[in-house]
Structures are given as C-alpha cells and as structure tokens.
C-alpha positions as MATLAB code, in Angstrom:
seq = 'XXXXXXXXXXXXXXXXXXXXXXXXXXXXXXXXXXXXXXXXXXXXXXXXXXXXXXXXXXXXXXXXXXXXXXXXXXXXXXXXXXXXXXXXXXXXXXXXXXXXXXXXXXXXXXXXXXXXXXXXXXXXXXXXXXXXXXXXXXXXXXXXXXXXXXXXXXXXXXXXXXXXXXXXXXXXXXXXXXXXXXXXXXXXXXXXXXXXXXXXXXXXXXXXXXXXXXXXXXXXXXXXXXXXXXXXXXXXXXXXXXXXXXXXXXXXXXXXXXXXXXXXXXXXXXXXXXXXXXXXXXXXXXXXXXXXXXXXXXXXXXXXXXXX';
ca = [
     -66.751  -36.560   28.043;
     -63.467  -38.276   27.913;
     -63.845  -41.810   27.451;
     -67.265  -42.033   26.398;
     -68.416  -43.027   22.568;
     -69.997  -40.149   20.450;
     -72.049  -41.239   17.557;
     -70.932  -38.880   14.851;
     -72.753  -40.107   11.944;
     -74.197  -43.394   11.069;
     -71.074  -45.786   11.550;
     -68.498  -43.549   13.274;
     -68.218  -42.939   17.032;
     -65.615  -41.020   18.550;
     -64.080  -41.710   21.811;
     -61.794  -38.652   23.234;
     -59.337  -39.125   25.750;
     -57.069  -36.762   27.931;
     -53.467  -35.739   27.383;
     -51.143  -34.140   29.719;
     -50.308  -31.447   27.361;
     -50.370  -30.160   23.823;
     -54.105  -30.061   22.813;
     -55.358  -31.461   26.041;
     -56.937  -34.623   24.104;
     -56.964  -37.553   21.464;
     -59.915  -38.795   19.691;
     -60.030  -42.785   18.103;
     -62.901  -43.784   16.336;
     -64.787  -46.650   15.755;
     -65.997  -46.973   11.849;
     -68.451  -49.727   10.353;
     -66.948  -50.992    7.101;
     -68.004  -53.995    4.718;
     -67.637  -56.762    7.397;
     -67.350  -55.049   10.529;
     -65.876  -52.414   13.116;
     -62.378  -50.587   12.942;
     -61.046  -48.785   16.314;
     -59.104  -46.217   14.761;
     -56.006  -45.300   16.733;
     -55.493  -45.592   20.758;
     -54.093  -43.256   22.657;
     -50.897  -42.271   24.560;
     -51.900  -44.844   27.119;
     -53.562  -47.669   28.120;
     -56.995  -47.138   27.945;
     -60.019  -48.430   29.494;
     -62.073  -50.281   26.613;
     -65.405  -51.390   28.352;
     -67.299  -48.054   27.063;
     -66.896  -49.616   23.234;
     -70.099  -49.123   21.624;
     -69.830  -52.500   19.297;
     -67.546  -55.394   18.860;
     -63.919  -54.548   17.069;
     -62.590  -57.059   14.144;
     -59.590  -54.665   13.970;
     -57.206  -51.759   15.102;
     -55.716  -49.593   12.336;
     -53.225  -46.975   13.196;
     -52.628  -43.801   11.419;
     -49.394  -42.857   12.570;
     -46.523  -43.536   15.240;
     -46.450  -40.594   17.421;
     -47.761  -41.155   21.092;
     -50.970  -39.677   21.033;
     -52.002  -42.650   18.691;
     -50.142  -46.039   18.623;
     -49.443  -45.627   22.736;
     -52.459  -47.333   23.721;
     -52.312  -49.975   20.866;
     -50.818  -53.478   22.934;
     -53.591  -52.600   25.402;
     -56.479  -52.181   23.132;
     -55.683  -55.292   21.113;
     -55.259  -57.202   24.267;
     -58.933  -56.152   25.520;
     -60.582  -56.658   22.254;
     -58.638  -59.317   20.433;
     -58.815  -57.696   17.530;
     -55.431  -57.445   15.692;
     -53.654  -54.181   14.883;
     -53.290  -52.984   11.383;
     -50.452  -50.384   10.803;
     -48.363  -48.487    7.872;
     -45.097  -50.672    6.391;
     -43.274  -47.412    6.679;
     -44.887  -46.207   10.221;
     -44.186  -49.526   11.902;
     -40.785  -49.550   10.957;
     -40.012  -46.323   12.366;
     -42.236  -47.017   15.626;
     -39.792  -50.072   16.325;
     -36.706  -47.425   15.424;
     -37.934  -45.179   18.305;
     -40.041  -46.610   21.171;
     -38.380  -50.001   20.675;
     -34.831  -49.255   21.360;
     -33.198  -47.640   24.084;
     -30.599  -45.497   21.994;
     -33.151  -42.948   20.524;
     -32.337  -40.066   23.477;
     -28.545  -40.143   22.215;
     -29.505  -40.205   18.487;
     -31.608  -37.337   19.057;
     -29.891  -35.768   21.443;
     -27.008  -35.929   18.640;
     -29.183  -34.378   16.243;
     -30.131  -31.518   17.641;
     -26.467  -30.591   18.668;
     -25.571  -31.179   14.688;
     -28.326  -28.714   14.325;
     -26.736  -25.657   17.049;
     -28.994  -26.287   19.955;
     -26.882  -25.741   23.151;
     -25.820  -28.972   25.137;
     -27.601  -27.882   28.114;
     -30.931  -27.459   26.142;
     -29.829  -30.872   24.421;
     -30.165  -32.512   27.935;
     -33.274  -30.689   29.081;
     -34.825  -31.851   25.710;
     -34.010  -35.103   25.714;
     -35.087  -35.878   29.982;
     -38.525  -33.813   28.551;
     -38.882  -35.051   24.844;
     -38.550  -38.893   25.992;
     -40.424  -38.976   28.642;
     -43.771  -40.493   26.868;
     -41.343  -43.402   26.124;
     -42.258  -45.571   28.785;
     -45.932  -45.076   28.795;
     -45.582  -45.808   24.616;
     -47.056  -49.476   24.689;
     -47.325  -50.523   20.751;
     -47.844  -53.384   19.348;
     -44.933  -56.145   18.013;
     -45.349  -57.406   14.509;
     -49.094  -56.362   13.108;
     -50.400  -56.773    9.813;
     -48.646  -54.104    7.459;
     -50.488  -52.111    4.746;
     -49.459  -49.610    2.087;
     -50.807  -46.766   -0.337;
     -53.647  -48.061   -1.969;
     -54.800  -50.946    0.043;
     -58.528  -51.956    1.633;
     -59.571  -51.891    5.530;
     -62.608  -53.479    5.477;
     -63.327  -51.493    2.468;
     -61.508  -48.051    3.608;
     -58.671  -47.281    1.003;
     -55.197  -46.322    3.002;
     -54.060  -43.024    1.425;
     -50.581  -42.478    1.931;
     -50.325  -38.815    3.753;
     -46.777  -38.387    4.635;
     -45.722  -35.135    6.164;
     -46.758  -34.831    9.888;
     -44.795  -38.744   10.473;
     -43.216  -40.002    7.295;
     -45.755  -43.220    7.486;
     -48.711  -41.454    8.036;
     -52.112  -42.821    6.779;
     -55.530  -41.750    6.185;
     -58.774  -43.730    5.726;
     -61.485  -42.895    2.562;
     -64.657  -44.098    2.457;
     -67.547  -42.408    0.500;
     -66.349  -39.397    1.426;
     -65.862  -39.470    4.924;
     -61.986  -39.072    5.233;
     -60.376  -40.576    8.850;
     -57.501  -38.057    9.046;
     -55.585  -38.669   11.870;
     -53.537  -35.113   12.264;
     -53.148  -34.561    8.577;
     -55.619  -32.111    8.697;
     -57.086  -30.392   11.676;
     -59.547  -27.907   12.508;
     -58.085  -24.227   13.283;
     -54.063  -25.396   14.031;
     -51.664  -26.580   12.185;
     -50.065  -30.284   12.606;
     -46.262  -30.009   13.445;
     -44.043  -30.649   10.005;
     -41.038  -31.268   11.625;
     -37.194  -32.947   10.259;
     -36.094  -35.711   12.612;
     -33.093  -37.974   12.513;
     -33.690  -40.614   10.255;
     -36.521  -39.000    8.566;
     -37.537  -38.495    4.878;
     -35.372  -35.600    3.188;
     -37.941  -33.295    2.718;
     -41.130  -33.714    5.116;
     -42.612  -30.311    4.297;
     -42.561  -31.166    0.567;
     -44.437  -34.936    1.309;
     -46.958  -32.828    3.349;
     -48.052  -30.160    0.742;
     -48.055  -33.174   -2.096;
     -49.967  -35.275    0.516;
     -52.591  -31.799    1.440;
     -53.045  -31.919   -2.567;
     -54.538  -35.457   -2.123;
     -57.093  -34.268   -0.217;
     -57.943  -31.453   -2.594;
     -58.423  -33.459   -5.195;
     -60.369  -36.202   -3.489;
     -62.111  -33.297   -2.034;
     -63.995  -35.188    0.758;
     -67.141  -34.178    2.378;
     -65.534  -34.354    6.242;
     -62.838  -35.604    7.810;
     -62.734  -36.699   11.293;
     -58.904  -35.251   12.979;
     -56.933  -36.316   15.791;
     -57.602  -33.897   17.589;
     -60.507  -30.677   17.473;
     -63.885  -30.838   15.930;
     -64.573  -32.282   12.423;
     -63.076  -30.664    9.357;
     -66.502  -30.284    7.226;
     -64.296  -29.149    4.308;
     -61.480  -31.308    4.202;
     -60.597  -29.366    0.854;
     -60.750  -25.309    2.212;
     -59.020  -26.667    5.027;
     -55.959  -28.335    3.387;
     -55.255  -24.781    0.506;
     -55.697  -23.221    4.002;
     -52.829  -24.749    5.371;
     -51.006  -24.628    2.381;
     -51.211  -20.671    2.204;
     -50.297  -21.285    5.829;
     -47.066  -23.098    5.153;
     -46.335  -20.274    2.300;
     -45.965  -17.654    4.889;
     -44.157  -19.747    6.954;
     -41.685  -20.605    3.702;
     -41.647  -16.667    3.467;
     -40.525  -15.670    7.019;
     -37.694  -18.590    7.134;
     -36.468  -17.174    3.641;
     -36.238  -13.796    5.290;
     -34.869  -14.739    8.444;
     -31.718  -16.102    6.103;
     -31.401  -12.311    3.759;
     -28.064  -10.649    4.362;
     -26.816  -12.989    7.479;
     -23.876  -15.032    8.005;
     -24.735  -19.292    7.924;
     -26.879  -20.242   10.623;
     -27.622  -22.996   12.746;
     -31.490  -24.507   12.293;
     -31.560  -23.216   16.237;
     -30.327  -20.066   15.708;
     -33.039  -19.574   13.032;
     -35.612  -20.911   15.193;
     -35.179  -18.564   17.687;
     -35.867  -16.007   14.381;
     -39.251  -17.390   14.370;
     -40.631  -18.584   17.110;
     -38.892  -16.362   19.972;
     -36.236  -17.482   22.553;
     -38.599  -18.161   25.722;
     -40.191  -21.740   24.901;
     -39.955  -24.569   27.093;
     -37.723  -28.102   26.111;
     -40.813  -30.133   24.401;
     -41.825  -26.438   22.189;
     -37.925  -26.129   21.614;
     -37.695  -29.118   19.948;
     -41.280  -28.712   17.959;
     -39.369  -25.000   16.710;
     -36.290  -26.371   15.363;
     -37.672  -29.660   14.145;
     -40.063  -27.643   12.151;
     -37.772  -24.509   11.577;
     -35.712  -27.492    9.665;
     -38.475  -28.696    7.538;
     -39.025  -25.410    6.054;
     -35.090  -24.670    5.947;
     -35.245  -27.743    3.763;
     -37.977  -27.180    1.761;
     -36.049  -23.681    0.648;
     -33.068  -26.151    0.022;
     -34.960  -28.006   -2.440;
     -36.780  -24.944   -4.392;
     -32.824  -23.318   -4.743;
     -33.784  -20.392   -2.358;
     -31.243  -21.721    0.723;
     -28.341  -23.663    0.918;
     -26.973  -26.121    3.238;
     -23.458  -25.876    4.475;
     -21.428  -26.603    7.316;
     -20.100  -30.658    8.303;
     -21.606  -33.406   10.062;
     -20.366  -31.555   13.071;
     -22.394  -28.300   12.856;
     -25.120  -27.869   10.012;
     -25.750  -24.450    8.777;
     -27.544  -22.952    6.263;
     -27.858  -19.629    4.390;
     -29.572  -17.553    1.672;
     -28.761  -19.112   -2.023;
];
C-alpha cells in the first residue's frame, strides 16, 4: 500500500511510495531513537505526510539521488522537523539539483567517455528530467562518519553516492541502497565524483560484514535479514563483474568506457539504462586501473582505456 505506514518491528515503520520507473518504489522509515522519531529519507517527490504514524523531531537523509532527498523541502515543511544530511552528500546535492549547468557537465562527460553526441542529447533531455521535481532542502544540519542521530551512529557507506550514509542501532542497520535484497545498487563514475567508487563500495560492504547486523531495512525491496551474506554476496557479485570488464579489454585496441559498455551490457538499452551502463562500466574500468590490470589512456578529449 503506497503511502501507508507498516510497523516493521517495534520502532520502525515503513512508508513505500511509487516511482515512475526503475524499481517501481521507495521506502522511508520512521525509527524511535533516545528522544524521539527520525523520518528516514523522502522520496522523489512531494509527498503527502498526514498518514505519519507519530510525531517527527527530525529528517535524516541517506543519500542525494532522487528517490531519497526529492521529497525532503516538503516533508520538513509539513512536519517542522529539520533535515539532517551527510557533509559530503549535501555538498554534492547543491552541485547537481542546485545549479542549472549539470546537463552540460554531464553531457561533457559522457562525450569524454565515447558516447555518441546524439545519445549525449537523448541522455541528457532523459537523465535530467527528475530535476525539477528534485525539491531538497537549503542548508540542514551536517553530520559525518561516526556521529549520533538520536542515538543511531552514521556509518559512512560510500560507493552507490560518494556521501552515502547508513544508520546502526542495536543491530538494526537503516541502509538506504547500500545493500538490497536480490539486485544490485548501481556503482557508477560521475563527473566530479570520488576516483574510485567501486573500491569505496567493497571497503564500505566490509563494514557491514564486520558489524554483521541482524537486518537492514533497504531503499528499496524487502528487508535484508542478513545484512552480512548479503554484502560477500555482492562482493562475489562485483568480482565477476571485475572479471568480464578485464576480458572485454584482452587483445583489443584502447577503448572508449562506451564502447566497453556495449561489451557488457548489449547495444539495445534505452537513454536513462545507457547512462547506468557506462557510468558503471567506468567504475569497474577504474577499479582494474587501480589493482594494475587496465590502464587509462587517451586526453581530456577522448578517454580510453586498455589491458595493462
């Protein structure tokens, strides 16, 4: 029931809401802590808050993209609860739904990286198009790794956005789409991104396995009732993947991160996949950079890359 507040356990409710596309749907959640209630991201939209099941003292956001800061202006302004949200996170949410010029930067980046400028265009009229329903909110109160939510600790979980966070709390982790239940999350390079996002998102899958919570509520999907099993899952997962883009490179000429894409995830997807396949083609072309089994070549003009 979209809209509608789920008690999952005593002191966490989940409220799902639609989506156009990708998984169909976005969960927040509300979670007691020592003092009170946290609505836990917001949705691409504005939503309609009246179905709350208790008061809020506070928003906390997990991480930039759409699906979860979009709705975060409008939820503050029908609660009056102030938003909570990542140092790093909020700095790039400013960077890209508060300017104008992040089509062109984009648009520029994926050209540097061999898509075709007719792609390039259909990307950027389908890839920005969330822009304008992406309502976050100005100036909140910034956290970093190791801090207290009303006595949640914010891990640091980079990987999925560079500013992702997670909430811990006697072993209930609040996971945002670090880990979810039967897919993958997208690891994808962007302009202006951290180096290596593949690399933060195995380090940040090892967190979990040591911390080895008992269940951890996603994004998106059902809980994860071993947070653990599910994040070496994903790692094996991201081993293959390593694999196939190290093969795709054996015995060929330098590449374009497109070119490559189209290696491994066919040559019939849509704009908005496009740009998921290259973005995350790139992350694992990168992480091969950094473990000396690829090499980047090429200018500023055209990036290419090839077997080391």
């Amino acid at each position: 029931m979209f809209g509608e507040p789920v008690e999952l356990a005593d002191g966490v409710f989940r409220i799902t809401w639609p989506l156009a596309s990708g998984p169909r749907h976005v969960h927040s959640y509300v979670v007691r802590g020592d003092e009170g209630w946290t609505l836990v991201d917001t949705g691409l939209t504005e939503q309609n808050w009246d179905a709350l099941p208790v008061p809020i003292d506070r928003i906390f956001i997990t991480h930039m993209h759409p699906d979860h800061v979009g709705g975060a202006a409008g939820a503050t302004e029908a609660t009056g609860a102030p938003v909570v949200q990542g140092r790093v996170d909020y700095a790039q949410c400013e960077r890209v739904w508060g300017t104008n010029d992040w089509p062109k930067r984009i648009g520029t980046w994926f050209t540097q990286h061999g898509m075709p400028a007719d792609m390039v265009v259909d990307l950027i009229k389908n890839g920005h198009v969330f822009a304008s329903f992406v309502k976050f909110a100005w100036r909140p109160e910034l956290v970093d790794d190791g801090d207290r939510v009303d006595g949640w600790e914010v891990i640091a979980t980079p990987g999925h956005a560079d500013g992702h966070l997670c909430l811990l709390r006697d072993g209930v982790l609040v996971a945002g789409d670090h880990v979810l239940d039967r897919i993958t999350p997208a690891i994808g390079l962007f302009p202006e991104s951290r180096p290596d996002p593949l690399g933060d998102y195995l380090q940040s899958l090892h967190k979990v396995i040591d911390r080895a919570p008992r269940i951890a509520y996603p994004g998106h999907r059902a809980p994860v009732e071993s947070p653990a099993t599910r994040a070496q899952e994903i790692i094996e997962h991201h081993k293959l993947r390593l694999e196939l883009a190290a093969s795709a490179l054996q015995g060929r000429p330098p590449r374009s991160g497109f070119e490559i894409s189209q290696d491994l995830w066919g040559e019939e997807l849509g704009p908005n996949q496009r740009r998921f396949a290259v973005a995350e083609t790139l992350s694992h072309l990168e992480r091969l950079v950094v473990e000396g089994d690829a090499a980047r070549v090429g200018d500023d003009r055209l990036v290419l890359y090839t077997s080391s």
